[in-house]
N, C-alpha and C positions, 0 to 999 in steps of 0.2 A: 433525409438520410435513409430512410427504413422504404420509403415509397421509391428511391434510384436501387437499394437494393430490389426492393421485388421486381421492379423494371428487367432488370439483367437478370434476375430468376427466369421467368418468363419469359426472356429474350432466348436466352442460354436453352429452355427448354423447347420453345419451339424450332430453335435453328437442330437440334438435337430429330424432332419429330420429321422434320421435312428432310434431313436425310437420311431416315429411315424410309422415309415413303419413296424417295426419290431411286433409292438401291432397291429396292423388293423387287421390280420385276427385271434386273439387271444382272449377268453372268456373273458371277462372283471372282473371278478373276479377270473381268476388267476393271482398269485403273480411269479414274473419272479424267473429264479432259479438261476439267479447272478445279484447284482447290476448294475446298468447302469455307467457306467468310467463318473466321475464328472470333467469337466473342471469349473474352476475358475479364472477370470482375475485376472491379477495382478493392486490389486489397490495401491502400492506404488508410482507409480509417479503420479496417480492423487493426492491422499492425501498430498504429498511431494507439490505438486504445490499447492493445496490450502492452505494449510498449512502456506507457505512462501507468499501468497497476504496476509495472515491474520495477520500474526506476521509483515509483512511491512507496514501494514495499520494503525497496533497499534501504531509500532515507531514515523509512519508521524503524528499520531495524538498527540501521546506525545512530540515529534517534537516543534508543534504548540503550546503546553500549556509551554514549556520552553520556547518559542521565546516570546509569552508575559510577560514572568515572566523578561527575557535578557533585555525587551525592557522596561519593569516598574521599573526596579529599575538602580537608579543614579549610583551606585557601578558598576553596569552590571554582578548581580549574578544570576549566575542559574544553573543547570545542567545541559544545552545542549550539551555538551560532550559527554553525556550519550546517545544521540539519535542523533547525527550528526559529522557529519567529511569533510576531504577534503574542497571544495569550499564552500559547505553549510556551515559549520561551521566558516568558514573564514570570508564569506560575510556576514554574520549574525553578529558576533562579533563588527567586522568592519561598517556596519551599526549604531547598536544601540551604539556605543563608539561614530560615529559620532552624531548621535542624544543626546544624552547625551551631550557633551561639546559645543552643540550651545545651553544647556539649557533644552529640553525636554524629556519628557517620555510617555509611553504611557497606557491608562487605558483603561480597559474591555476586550472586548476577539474577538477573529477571532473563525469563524464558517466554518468548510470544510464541502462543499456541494458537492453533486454527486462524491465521489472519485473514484475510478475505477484502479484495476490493468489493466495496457491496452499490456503489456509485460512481460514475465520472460526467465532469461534464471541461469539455476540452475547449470548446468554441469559443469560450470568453476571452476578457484579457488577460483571465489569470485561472489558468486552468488547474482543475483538481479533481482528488480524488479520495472517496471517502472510503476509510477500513474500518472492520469491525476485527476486534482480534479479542482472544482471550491471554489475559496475563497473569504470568506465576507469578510471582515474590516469594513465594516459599523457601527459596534459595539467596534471598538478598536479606542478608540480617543490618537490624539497628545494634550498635555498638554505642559503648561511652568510648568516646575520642582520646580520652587520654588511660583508660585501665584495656579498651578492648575487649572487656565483659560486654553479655547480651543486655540487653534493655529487656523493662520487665515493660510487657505490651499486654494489651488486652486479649483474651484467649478466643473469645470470639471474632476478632477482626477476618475478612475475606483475605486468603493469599493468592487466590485464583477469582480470576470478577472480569469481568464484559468491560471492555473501554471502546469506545468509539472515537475517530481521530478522523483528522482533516490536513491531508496535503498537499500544498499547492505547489507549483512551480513557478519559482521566481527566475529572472535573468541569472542570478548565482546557481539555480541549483533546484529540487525536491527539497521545500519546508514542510516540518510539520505545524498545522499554524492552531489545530485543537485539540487537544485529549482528554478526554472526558471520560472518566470512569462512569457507569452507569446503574454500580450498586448492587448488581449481579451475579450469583456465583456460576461460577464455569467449569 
């Protein structure tokens, strides 16, 4: 990939030099008596790659508005299906079912700050792409499910921390399939 890009660098620049050279000693107002041979990169794999941060960035975002919705209601309904699988989805479930059954739920919203595709790899059979983002919760409180008071939590816990997350693209869709907090503050 990187070696056909410089190719058409290179190509691009020297068709660029030779008709430079080829007009210098040429009246400026005459019109040449064949077009100049047009090289054009190929921008399918940039477009394809950003393409794929853009649609992964959307899932983790929608990700995060189903994980509040997972985590607010006592049932544990949502549609995270829809936008996570594998570990992510497991641990998620499994969480908030814990949360639930000691009583709680949780209210308002998580905010992703600075996300960042920081990897892709597209070529496989299952393409993905890794983000590193910073997450608030500062805004997403624990509740007792049935009074609605706050949960007494620890004072030192992080509400802003590094998570690192993995999206793949399945035949359905942008999965998140890792999120991995990484114990960081942000």
């Amino acid at each position: 990939m990187k070696r056909s890009i410089y190719r058409v660098v290179v190509l691009t620049s020297l068709v660029a030099a030779t008709a430079a050279c080829t007009s210098a000693g040429q009246d400026k107002d005459a019109k040449p008596s064949t077009a100049p041979p047009s090289v054009s990169a190929p921008s399918k794999p940039a477009d394809e790659t950003e393409n794929a941060k853009r649609d992964a960035s959307a899932a983790y975002k929608s990700y995060w508005k189903e994980m509040e919705k997972l985590y607010g209601d006592p049932a544990g309904e949502s549609s995270l299906k829809n936008f996570a699988a594998s570990s992510a989805l497991d641990n998620a479930e499994a969480d908030a079912k814990r949360a639930h059954s000691q009583g709680y739920v949780y209210a308002g919203s998580v905010v992703i700050v600075n996300s960042a595709a920081v990897g892709t790899e597209l070529a496989g059979q299952t393409p993905k792409v890794t983000l590193t983002s910073c997450i608030d919760i500062s805004q997403w409180s624990v509740l007792d499910a049935k009074t609605k008071s706050p949960a007494v939590l620890p004072s030192g816990r992080l509400t802003k921390y590094v998570i690192a997350s993995t999206v793949e693209r399945w035949p359905e869709g942008w999965r998140v399939v890792r999120d991995e907090p990484q114990g960081q503050p942000c």
